[in-house]
Backbone as a printed PyTorch tensor [residue, N CA C, xyz], in Angstrom:
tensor([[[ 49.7590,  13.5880, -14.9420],
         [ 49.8030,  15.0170, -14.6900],
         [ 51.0060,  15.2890, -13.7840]],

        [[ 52.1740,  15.9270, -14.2690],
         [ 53.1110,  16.0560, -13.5820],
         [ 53.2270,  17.4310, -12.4550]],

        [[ 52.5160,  18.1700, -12.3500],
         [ 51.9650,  19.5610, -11.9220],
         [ 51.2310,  19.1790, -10.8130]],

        [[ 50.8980,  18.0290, -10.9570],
         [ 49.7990,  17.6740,  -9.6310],
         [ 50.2640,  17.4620,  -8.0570]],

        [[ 51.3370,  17.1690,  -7.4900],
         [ 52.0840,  17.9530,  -6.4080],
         [ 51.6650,  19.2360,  -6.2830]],

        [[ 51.8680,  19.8560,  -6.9200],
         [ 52.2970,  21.5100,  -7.2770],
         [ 50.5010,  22.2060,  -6.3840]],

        [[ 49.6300,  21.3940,  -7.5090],
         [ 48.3310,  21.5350,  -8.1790],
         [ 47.1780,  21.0420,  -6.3250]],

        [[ 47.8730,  19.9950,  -6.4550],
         [ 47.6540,  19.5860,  -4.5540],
         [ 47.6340,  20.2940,  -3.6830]],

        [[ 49.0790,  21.2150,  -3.2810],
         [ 49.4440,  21.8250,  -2.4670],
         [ 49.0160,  23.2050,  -2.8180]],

        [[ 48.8120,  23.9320,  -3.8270],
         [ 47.9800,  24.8630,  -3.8890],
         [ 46.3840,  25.0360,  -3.4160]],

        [[ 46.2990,  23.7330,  -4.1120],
         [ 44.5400,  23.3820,  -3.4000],
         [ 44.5650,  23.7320,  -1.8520]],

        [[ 45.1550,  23.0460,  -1.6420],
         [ 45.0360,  23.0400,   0.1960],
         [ 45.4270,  24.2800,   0.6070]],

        [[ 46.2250,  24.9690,   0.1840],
         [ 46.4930,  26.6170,   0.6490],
         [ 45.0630,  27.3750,   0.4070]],

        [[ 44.6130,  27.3960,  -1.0280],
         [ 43.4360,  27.4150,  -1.3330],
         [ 42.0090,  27.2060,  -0.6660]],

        [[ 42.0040,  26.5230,   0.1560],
         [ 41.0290,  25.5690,   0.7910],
         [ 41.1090,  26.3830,   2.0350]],

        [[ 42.4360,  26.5720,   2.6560],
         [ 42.3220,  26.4860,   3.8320],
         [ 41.7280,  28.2160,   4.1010]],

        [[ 42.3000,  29.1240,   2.7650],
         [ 42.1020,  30.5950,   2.9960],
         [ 40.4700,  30.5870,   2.9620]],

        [[ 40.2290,  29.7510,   2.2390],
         [ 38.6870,  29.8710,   1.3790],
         [ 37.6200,  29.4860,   2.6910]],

        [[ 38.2120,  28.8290,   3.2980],
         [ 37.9320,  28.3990,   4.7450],
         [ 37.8440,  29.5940,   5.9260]],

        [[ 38.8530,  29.8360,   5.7620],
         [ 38.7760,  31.2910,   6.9130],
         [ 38.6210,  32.4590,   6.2310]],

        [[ 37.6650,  32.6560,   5.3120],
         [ 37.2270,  33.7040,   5.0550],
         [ 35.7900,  33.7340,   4.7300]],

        [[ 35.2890,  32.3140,   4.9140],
         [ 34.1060,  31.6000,   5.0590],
         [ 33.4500,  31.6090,   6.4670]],

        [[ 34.7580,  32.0600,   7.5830],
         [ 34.2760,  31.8430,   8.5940],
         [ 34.0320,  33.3090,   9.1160]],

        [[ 35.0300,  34.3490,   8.5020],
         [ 34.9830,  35.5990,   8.6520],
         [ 33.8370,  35.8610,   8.3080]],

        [[ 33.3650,  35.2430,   7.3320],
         [ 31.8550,  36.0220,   6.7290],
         [ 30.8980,  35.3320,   7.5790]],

        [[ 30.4900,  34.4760,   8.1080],
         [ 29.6500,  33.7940,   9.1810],
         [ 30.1120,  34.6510,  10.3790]],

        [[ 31.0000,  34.8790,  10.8580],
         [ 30.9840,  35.7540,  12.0310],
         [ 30.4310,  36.9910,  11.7990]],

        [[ 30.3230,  38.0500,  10.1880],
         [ 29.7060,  39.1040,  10.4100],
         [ 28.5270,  38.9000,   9.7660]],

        [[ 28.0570,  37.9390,   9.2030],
         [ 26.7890,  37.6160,   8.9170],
         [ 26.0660,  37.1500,   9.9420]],

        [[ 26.2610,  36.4580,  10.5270],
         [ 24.9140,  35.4640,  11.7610],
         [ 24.3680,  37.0190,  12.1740]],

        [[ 24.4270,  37.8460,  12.3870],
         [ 23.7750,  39.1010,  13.2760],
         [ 22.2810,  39.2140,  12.1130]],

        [[ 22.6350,  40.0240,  11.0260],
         [ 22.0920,  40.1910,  10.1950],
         [ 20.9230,  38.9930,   9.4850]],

        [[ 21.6520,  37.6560,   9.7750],
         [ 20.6510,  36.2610,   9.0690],
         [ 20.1580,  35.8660,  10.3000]],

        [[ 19.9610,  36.8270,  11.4580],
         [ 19.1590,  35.7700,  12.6020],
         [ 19.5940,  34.3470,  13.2580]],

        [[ 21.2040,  34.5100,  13.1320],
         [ 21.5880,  33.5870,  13.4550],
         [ 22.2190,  33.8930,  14.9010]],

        [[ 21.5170,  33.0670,  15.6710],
         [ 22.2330,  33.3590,  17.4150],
         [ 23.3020,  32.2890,  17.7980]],

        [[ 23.8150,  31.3570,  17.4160],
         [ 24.5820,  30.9140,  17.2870],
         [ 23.8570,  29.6860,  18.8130]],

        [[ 23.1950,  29.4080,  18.7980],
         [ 22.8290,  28.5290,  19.5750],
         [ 22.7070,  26.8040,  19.2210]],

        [[ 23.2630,  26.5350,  20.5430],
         [ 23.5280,  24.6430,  19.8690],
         [ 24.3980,  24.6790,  19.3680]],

        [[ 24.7980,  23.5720,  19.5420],
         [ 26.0930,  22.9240,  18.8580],
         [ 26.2680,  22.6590,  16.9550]],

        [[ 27.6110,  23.4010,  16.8790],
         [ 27.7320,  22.9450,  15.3130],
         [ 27.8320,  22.0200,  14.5810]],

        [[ 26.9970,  21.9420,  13.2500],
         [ 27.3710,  20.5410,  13.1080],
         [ 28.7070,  20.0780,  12.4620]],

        [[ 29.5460,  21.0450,  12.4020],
         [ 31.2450,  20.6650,  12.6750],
         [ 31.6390,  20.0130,  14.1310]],

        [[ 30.7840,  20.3250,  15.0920],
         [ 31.6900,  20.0600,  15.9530],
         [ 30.7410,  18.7580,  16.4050]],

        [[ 29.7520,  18.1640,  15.9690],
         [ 29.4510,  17.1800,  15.8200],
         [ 29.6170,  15.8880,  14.6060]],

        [[ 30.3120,  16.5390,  13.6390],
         [ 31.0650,  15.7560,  12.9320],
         [ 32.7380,  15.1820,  13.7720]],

        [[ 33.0270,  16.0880,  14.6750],
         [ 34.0450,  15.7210,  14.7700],
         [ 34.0600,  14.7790,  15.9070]],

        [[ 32.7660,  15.1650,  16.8590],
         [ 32.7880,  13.9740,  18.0720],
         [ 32.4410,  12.5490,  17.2170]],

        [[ 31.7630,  12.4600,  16.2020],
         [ 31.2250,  11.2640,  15.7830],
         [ 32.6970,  10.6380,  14.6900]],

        [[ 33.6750,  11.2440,  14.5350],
         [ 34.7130,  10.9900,  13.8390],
         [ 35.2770,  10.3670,  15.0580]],

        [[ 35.8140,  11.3340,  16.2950],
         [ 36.6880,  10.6320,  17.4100],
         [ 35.8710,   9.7520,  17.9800]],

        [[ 34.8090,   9.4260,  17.8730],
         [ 34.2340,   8.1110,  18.6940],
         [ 34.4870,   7.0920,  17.5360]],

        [[ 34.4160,   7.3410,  16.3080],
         [ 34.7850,   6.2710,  15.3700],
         [ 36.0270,   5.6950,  15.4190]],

        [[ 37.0620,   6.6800,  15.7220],
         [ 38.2080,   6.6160,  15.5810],
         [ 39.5800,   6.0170,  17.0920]],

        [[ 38.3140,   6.6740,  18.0020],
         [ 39.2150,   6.4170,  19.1560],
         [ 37.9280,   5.7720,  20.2820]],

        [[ 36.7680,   5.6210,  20.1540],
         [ 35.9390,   4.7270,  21.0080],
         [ 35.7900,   6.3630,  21.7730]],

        [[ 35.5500,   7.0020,  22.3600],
         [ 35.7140,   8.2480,  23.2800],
         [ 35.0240,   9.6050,  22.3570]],

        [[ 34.1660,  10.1380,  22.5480],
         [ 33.4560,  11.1920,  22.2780],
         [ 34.4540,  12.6450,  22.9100]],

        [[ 35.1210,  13.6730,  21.8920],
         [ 35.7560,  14.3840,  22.2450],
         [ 35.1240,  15.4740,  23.7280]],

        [[ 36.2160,  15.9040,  24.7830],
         [ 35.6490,  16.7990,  25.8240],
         [ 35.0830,  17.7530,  25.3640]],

        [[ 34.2170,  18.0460,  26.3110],
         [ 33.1300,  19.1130,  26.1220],
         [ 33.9720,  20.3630,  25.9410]],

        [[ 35.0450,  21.0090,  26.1940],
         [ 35.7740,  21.9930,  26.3830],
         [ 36.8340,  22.0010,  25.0210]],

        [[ 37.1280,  21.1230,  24.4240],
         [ 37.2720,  20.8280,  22.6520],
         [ 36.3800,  20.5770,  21.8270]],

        [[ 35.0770,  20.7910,  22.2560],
         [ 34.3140,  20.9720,  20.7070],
         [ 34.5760,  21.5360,  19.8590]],

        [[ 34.4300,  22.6840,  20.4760],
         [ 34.6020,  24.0550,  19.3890],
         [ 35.4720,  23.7900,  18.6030]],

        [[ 37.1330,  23.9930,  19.1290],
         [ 38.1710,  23.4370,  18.5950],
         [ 38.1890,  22.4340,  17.3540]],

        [[ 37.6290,  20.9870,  17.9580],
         [ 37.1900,  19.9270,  17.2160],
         [ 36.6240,  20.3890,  15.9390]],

        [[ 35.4990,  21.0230,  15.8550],
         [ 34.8380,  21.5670,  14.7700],
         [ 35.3440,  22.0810,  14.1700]],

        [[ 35.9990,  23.1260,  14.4730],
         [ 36.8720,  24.4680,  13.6540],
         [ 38.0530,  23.4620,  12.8400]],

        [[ 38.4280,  22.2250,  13.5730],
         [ 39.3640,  21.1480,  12.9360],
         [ 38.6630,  21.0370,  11.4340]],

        [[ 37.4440,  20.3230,  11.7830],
         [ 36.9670,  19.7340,  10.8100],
         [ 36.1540,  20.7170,   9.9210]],

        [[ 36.0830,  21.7810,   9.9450],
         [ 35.7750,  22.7930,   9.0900],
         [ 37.1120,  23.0060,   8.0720]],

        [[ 38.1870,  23.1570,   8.8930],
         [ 39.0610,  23.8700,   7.8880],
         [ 39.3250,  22.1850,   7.4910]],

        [[ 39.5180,  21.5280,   7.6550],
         [ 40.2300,  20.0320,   7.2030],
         [ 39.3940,  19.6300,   6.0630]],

        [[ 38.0300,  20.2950,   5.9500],
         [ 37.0890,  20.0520,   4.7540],
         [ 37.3100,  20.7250,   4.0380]],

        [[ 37.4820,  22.0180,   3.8330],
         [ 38.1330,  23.3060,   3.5060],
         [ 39.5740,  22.9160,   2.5550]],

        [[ 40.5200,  22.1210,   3.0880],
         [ 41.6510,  21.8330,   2.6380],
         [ 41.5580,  20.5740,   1.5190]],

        [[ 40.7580,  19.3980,   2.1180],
         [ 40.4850,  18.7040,   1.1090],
         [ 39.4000,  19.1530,  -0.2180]],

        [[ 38.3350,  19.8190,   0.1520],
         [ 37.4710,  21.0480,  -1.0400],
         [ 38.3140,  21.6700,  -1.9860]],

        [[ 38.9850,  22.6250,  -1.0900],
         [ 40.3200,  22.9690,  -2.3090],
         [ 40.9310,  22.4640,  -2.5650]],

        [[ 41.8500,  21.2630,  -2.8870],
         [ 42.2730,  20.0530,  -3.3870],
         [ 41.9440,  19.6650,  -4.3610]],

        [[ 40.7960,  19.6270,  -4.6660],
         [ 39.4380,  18.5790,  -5.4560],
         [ 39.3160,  19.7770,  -6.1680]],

        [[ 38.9250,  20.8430,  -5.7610],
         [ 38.9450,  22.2010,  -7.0160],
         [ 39.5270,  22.3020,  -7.7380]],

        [[ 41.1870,  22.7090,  -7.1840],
         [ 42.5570,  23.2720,  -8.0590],
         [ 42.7790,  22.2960,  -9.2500]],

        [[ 43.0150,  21.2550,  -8.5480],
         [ 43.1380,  19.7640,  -9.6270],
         [ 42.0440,  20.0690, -10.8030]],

        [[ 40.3870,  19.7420,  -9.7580],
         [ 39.5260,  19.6170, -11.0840],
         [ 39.7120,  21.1390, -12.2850]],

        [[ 39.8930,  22.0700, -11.7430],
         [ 39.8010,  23.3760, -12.4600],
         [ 40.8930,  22.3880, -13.4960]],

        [[ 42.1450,  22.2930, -13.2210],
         [ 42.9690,  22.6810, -14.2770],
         [ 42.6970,  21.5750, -14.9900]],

        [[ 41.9010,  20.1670, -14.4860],
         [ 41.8750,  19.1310, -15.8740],
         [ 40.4450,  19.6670, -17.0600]],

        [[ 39.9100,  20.8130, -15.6590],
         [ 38.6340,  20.9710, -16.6720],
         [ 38.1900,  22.9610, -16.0640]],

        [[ 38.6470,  23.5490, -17.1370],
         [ 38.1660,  24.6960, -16.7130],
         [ 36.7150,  25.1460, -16.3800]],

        [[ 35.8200,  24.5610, -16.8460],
         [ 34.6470,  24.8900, -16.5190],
         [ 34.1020,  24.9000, -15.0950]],

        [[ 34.9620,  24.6370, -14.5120],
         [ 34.7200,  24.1860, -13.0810],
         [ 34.5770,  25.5700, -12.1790]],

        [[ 34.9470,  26.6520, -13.1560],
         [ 35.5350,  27.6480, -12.5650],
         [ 34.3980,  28.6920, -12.3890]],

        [[ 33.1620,  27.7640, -13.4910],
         [ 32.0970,  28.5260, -13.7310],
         [ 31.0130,  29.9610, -12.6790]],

        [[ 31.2880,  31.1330, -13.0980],
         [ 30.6600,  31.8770, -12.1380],
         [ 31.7040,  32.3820, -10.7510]],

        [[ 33.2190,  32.2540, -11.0400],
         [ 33.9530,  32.6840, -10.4060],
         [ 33.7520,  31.7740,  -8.7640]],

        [[ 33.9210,  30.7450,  -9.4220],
         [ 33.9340,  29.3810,  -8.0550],
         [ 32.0930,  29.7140,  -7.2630]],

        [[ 31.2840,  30.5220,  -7.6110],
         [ 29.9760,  30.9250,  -7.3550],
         [ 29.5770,  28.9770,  -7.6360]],

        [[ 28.9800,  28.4130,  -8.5510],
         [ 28.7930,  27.3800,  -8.6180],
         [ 29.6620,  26.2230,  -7.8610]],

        [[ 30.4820,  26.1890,  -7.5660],
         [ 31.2420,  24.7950,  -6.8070],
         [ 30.8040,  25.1740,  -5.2220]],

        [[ 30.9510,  26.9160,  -5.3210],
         [ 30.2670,  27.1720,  -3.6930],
         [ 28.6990,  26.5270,  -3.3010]],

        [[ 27.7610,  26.5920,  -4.2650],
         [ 26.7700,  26.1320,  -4.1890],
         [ 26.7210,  24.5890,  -4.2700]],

        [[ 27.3150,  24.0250,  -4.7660],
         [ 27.3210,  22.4370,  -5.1330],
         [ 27.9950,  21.9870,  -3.2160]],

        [[ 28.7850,  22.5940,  -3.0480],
         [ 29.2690,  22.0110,  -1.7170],
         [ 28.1280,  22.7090,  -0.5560]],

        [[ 27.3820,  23.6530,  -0.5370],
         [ 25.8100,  23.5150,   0.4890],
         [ 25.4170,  22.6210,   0.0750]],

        [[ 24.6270,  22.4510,  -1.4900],
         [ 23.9210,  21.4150,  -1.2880],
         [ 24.5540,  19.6350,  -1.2150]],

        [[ 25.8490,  19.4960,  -0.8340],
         [ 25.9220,  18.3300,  -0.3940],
         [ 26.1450,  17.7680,   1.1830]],

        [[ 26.8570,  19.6530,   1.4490],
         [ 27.1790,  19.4230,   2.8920],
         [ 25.8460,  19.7030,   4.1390]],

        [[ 25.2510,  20.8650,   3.6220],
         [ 24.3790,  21.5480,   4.4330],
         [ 22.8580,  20.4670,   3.7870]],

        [[ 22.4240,  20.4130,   2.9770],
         [ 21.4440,  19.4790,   2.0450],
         [ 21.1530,  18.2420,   2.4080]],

        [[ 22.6550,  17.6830,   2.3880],
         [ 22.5610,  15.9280,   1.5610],
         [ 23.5210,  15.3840,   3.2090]],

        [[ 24.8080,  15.5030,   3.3320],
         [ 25.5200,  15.1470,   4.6300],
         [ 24.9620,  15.5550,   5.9010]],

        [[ 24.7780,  16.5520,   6.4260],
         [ 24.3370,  16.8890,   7.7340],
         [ 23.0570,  16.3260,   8.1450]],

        [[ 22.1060,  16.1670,   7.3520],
         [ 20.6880,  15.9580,   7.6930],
         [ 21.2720,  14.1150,   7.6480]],

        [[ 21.6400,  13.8280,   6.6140],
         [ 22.2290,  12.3830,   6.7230],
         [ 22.4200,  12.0650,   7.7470]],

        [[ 23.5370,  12.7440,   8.1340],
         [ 24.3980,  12.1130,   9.6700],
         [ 23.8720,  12.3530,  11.0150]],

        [[ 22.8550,  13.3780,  10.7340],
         [ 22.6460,  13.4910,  12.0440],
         [ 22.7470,  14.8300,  13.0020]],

        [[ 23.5870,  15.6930,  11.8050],
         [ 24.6410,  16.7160,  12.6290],
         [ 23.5800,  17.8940,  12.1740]],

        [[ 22.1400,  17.4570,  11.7750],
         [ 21.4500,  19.2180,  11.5950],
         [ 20.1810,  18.5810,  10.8300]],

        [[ 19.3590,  20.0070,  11.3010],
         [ 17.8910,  19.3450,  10.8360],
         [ 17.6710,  19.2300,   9.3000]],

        [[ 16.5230,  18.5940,   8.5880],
         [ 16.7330,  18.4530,   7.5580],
         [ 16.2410,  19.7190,   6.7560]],

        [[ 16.4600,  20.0920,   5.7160],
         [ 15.9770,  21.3230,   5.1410],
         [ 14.4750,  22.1870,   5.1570]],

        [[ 13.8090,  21.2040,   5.1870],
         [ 12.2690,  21.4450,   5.1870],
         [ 11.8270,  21.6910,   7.1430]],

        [[ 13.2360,  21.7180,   7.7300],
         [ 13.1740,  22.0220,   9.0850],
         [ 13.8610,  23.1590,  10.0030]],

        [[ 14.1430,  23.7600,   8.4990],
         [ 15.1920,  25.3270,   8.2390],
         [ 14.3100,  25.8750,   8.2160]],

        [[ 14.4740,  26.9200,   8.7440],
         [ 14.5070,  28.5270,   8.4460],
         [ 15.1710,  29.1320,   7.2560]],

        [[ 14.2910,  30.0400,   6.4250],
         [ 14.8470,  30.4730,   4.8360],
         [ 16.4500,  31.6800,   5.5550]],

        [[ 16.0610,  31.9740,   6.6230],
         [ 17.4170,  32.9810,   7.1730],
         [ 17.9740,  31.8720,   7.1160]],

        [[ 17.8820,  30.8170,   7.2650],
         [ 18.9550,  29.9840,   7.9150],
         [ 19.8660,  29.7060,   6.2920]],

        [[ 18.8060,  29.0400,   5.6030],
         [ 18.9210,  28.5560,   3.9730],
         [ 19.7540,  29.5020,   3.5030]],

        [[ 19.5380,  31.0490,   3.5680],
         [ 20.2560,  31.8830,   3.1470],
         [ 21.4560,  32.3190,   3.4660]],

        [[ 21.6750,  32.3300,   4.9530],
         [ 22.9370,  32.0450,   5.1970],
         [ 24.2150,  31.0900,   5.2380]],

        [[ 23.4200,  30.0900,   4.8620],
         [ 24.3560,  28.6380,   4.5990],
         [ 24.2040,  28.9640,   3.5990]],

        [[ 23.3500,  29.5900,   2.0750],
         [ 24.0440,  29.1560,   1.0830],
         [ 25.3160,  30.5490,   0.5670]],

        [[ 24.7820,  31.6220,   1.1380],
         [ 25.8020,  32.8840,   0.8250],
         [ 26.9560,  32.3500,   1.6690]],

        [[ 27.1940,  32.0760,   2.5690],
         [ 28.6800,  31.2120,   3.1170],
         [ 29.0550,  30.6470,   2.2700]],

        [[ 28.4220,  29.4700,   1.6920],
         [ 28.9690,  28.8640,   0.7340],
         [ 29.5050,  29.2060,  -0.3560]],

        [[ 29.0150,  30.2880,  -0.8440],
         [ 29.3640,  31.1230,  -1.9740],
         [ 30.3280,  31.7370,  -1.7440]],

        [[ 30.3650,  32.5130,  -1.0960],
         [ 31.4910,  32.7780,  -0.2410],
         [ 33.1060,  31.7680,  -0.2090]],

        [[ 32.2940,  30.9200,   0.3370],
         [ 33.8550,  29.8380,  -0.1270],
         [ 34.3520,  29.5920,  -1.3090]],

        [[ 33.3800,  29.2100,  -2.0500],
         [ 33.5800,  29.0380,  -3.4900],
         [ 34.5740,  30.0650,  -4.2720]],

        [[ 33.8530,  31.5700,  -4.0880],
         [ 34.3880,  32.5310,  -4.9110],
         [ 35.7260,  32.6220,  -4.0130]],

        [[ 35.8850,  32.3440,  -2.8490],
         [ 37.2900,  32.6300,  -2.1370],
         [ 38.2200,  31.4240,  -2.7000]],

        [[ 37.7500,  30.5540,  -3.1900],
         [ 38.8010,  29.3700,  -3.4890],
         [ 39.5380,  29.9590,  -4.6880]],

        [[ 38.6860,  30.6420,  -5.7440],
         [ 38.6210,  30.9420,  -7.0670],
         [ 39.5970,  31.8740,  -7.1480]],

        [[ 39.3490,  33.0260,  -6.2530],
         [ 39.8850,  34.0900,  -5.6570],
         [ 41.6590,  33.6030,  -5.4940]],

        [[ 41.6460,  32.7050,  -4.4490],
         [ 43.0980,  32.2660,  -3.8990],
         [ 43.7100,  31.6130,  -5.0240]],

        [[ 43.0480,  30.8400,  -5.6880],
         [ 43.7770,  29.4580,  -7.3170],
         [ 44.4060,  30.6560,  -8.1440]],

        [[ 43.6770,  31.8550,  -8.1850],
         [ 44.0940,  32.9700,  -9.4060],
         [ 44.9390,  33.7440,  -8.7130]],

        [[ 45.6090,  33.8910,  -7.7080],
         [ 46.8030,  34.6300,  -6.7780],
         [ 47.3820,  33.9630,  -7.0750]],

        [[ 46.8390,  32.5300,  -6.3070],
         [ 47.7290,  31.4720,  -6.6530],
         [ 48.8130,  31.2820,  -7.8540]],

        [[ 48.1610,  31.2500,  -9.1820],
         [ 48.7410,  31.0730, -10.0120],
         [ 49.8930,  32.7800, -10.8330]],

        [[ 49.3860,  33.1540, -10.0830],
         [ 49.9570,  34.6230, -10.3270],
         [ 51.2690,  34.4040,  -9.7000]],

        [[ 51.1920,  34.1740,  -8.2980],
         [ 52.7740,  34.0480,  -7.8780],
         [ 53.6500,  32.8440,  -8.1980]],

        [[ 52.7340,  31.9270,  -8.7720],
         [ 53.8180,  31.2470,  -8.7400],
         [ 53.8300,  30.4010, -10.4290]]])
């Protein structure tokens, strides 16, 4: 695939918008889904358990946030990556205006990884506000990736 440079670096532009507009919608959603924003994220506990992997040292308390917001959009960038590519070897991917890939990434991240690792309770230990707002975020990302690949390909 000679496009795949091209196809890469769109992803990640992709990713990263789809990302901060994922986060825009969690900032005006948590009011409305009962979300008080209490405790630590499990971004920003992915990212202390990355820098203790990585560097022996659990990141400062005063870079969590930071840390997290790292590893939010850095998931974000590699997500859209894995999209743009898969869309163009296989259009179906696109199914439901990125609505389906948004849902496939809750249930691996919010579902299947977090309760895994450690970084959040397991589902059956949610709140349906909660369920609902992790999965409309997600959707959210999805259709924003979909959203950005089709600009995307418009300008360029």
């Amino acid at each position: 695939m000679s496009d795949l440079p091209v196809l890469l670096l769109l992803g990640a532009v992709c990713g990263l918008i789809a990302s901060a507009v994922m986060e825009l919608y969690q900032t005006v959603a948590s009011k409305p889904f009962g979300q008080n924003g209490g405790g630590e994220s499990s971004t920003s506990k992915a990212a202390d358990d990355l820098d203790r992997t990585l560097t022996g040292h659990k990141v400062p308390k005063g870079g969590r946030a930071s840390a997290g917001r790292l590893v939010h959009y850095g998931t974000g960038l590699v997500l859209g990556m894995i999209y743009v590519v898969a869309a163009a070897w296989k259009p179906d991917v696109t199914i439901l205006f990125g609505v389906a890939f948004g849902i496939v990434t809750a249930i691996v991240f919010d579902y299947i990884a977090v309760p895994a690792f450690g970084w959040g309770a397991p589902a059956w230990k949610t709140s349906l506000s909660t369920h609902l707002y992790g999965l409309t975020a997600h959707i959210v990302f999805g259709a924003s990736i979909e959203a950005a690949r089709r600009i995307g390909f418009l300008l360029f």
